[in-house]
C-alpha positions as CSV (number, residue, x, y, z in Angstrom):
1,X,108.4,103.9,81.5
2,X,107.7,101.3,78.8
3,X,104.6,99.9,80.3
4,X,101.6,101.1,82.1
5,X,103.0,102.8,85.3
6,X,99.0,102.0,87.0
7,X,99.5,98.3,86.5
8,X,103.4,98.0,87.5
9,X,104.0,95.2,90.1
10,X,104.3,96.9,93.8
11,X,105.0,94.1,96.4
12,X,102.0,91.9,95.9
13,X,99.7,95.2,94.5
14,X,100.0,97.3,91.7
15,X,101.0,101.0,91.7
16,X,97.5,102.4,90.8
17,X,96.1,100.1,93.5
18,X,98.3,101.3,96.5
19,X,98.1,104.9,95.1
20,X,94.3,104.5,95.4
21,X,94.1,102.4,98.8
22,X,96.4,105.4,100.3
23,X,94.2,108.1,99.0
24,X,91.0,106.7,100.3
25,X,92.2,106.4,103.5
26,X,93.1,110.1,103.8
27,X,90.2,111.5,102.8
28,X,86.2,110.8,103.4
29,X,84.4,111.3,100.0
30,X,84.6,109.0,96.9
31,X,87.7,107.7,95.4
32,X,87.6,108.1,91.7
33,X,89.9,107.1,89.0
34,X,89.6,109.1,85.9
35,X,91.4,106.7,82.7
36,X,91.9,108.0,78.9
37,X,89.1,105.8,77.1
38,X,88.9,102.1,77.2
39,X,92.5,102.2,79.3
40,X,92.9,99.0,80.9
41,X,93.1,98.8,84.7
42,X,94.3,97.1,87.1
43,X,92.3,95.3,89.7
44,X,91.0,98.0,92.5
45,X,88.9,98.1,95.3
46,X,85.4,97.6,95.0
47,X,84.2,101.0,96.2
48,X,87.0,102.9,93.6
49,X,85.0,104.7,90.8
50,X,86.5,104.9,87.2
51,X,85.6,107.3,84.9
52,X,86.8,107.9,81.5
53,X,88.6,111.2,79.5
54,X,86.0,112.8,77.8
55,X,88.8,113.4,75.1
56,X,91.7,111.0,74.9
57,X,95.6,112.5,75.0
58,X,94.4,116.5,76.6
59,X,96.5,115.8,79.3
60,X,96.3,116.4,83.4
61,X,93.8,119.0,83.0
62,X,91.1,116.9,80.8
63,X,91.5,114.1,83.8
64,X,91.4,117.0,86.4
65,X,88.1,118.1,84.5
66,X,86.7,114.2,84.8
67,X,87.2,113.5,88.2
68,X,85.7,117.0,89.5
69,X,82.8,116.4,87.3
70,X,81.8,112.7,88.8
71,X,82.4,113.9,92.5
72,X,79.9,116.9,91.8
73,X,78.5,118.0,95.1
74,X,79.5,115.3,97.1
75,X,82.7,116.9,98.5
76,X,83.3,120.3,98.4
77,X,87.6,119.7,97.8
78,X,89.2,117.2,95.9
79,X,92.8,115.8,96.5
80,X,94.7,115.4,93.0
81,X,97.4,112.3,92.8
82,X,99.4,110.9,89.6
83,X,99.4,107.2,89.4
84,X,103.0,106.6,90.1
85,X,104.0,108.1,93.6
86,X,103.6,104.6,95.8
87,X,105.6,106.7,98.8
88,X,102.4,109.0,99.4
89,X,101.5,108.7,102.9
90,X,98.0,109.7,104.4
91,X,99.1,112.3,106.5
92,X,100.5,114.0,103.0
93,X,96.9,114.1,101.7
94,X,95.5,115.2,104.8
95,X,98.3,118.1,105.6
96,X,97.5,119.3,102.0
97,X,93.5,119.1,102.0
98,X,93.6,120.4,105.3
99,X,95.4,123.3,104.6
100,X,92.2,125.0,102.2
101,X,91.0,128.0,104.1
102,X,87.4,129.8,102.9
103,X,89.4,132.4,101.1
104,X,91.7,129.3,99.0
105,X,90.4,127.7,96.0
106,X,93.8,125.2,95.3
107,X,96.2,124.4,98.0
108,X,99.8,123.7,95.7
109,X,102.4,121.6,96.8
110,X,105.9,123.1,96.2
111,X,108.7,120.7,97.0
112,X,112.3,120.6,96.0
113,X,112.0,123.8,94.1
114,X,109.3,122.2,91.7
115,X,105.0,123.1,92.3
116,X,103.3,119.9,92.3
117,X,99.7,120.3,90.5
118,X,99.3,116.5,90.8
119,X,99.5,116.7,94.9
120,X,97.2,119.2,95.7
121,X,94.1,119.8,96.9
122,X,91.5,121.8,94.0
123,X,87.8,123.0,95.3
124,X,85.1,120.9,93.1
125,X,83.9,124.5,92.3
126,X,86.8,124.9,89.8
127,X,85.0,122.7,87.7
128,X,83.9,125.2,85.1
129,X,87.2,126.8,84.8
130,X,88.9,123.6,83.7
131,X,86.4,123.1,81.2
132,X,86.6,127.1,79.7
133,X,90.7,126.8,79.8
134,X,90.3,122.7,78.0
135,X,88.2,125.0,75.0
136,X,90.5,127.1,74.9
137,X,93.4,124.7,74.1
138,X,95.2,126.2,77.8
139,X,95.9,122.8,78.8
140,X,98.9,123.2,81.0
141,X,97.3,123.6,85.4
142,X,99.5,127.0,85.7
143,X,96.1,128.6,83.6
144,X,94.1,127.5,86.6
145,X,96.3,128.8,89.5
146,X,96.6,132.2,87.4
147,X,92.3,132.6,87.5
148,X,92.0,131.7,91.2
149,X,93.1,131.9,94.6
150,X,96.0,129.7,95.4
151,X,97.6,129.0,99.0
152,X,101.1,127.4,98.4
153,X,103.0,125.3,100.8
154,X,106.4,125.5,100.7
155,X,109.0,122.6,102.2
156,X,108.9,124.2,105.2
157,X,105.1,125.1,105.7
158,X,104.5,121.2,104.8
159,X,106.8,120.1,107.4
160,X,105.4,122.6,110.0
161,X,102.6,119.8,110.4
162,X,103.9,117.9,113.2
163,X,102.4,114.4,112.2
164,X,103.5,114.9,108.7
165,X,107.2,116.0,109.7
166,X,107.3,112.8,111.8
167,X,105.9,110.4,108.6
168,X,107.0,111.5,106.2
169,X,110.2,114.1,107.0
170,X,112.1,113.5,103.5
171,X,108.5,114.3,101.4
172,X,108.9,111.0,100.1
173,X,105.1,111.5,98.7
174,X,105.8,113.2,95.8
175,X,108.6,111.3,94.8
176,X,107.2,109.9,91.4
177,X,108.8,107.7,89.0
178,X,109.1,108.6,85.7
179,X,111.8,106.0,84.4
180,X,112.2,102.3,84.6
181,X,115.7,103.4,87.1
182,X,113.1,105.3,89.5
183,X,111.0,102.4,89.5
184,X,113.8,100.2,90.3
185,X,115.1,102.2,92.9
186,X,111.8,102.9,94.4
187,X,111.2,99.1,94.5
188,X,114.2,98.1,96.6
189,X,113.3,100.6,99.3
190,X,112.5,99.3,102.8
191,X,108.8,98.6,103.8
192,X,107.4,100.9,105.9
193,X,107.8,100.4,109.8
194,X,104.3,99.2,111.6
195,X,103.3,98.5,114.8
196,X,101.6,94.7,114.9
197,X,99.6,93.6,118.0
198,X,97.6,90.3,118.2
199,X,94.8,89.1,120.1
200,X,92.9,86.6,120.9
201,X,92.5,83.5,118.6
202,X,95.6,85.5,116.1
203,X,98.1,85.6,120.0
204,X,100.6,83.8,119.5
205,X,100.9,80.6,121.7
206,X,104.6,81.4,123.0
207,X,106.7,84.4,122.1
208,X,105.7,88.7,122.5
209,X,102.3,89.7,120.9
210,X,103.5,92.9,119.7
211,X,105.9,93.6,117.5
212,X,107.2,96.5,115.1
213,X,107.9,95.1,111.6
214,X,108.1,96.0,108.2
215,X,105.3,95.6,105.3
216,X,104.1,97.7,102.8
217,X,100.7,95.7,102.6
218,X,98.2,94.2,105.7
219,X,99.1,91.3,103.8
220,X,102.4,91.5,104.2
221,X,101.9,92.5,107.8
222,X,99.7,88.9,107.9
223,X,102.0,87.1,106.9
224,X,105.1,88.5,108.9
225,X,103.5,87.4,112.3
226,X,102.7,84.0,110.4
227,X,99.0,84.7,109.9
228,X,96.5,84.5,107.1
229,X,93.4,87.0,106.8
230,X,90.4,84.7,106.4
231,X,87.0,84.0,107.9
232,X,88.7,83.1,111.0
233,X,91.4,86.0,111.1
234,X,90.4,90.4,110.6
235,X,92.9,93.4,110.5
236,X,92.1,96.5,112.3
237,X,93.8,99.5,111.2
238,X,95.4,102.3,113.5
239,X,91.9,101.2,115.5
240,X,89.0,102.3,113.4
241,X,89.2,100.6,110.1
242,X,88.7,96.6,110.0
243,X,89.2,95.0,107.3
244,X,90.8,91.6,105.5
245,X,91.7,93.2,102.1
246,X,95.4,91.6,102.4
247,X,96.4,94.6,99.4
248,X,95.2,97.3,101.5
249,X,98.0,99.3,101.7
250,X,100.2,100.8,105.3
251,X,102.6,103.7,105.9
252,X,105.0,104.8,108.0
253,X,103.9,104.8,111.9
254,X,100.7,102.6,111.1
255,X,99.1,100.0,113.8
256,X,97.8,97.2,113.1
257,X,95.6,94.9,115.9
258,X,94.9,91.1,114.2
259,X,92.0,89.5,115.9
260,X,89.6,86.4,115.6
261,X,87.1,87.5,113.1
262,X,84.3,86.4,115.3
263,X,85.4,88.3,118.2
264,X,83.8,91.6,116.4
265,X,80.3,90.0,116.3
């Protein structure tokens, strides 16, 4: 790419912050960043951990190794993203993680013809197996799904999620971008389409109070309906998550309700 794909410019955010912020609203346990040593980040939420290669340069399966390790017994799955697939939508992550049965220990992605071990879902017991395969200089993620139990979803089994096949129909979330083209192209793609309603002190004095738009942040969303989050102003998303982080990031069929911030105390 040229540069750091994690700190690359995404409408207002970076790619590594989106990536994150779409992640943790999929699934319920910690977020966790895993970096090679003393890698630079980008800004990221406050409740994002980061946790370092134990090696530097051992590839997917050394960071697959880090990021099981810090969750430990805190969540009993683990969803597995690259840094550079800004299309991933929430009902992706949740399609995938909830398609691990007792009897699965890795649900794998295959899309376009291509198995995607960097959006899938890996139980936080496969922990030591990562770690016998890194000794072992077997670096490359087909060694783990040839020692365990792997359910794969196909194009077809992905789409046969409803909510997903109505998000996300093209499985646009593991679209990655791998060249400064990609990133270009990915770039000039439309926002995604959300669903704004205000209320309140954030009504508008004259004109509709909802409205569908386009906006790939709630800051963008803010600002489209010609509002700015602050003390006086919150955003609640799809009704259960408030919040006035203007870089949190939306998807495809997401509402948003902008209220008076003092109307929640």
């Amino acid at each position: 790419m040229g540069s750091a794909k994690a700190a690359l410019e995404w409408h207002g955010s970076t790619l590594l912050r989106r990536v994150t912020g779409i992640v943790g609203r999929a699934v319920t346990g910690p977020v966790i960043v895993v970096r090679a040593p003393g890698q630079p980040l980008p800004a990221l939420a406050g409740d994002i951990e980061i946790v370092e290669d134990a090696t530097e340069g051992r590839g997917p399966l050394q960071g697959l190794a880090g990021g099981l390790a810090a969750i430990g017994d805190r969540a009993p799955v683990a969803y597995v993203s690259s840094t550079d697939v800004p299309l991933l939508h929430p009902a992706f992550v949740a399609c995938v993680v909830g398609a691990l049965g007792d009897d699965d220990d890795v649900v794998l992605p295959e899309v376009g013809g291509h198995r995607q071990p960097l959006a899938a879902a890996y139980r936080t017991s496969l922990l030591g197996i990562v770690e016998e395969l890194i000794g072992e200089d077997r670096l490359k993620p087909a060694f783990v799904f040839d020692l365990c139990r792997v359910r794969r979803l196909d194009e077809a089994a992905l789409l046969g999620d409803a909510v997903l096949a109505r998000l996300d129909p093209a499985l646009d979330s593991v679209q990655n971008l791998n060249e400064p083209a990609d990133y270009r192209a990915a770039r000039a793609l439309p926002a995604p389409e959300v669903a704004v309603e205000r209320f309140g002190a954030a009504a508008p004095t004259s004109g509709p109070r909802r409205a569908t738009i386009r906006a790939w942040s709630v800051g963008d969303a803010a600002r489209a309906v010609g509002l700015t989050l602050d003390e006086h102003v919150v955003a609640v998303l799809n009704g259960d998550r408030t919040s006035r982080d203007p870089q949190l990031p939306l998807a495809a069929g997401d509402t948003l309700a902008f209220l008076a911030g003092d109307a929640l105390g």
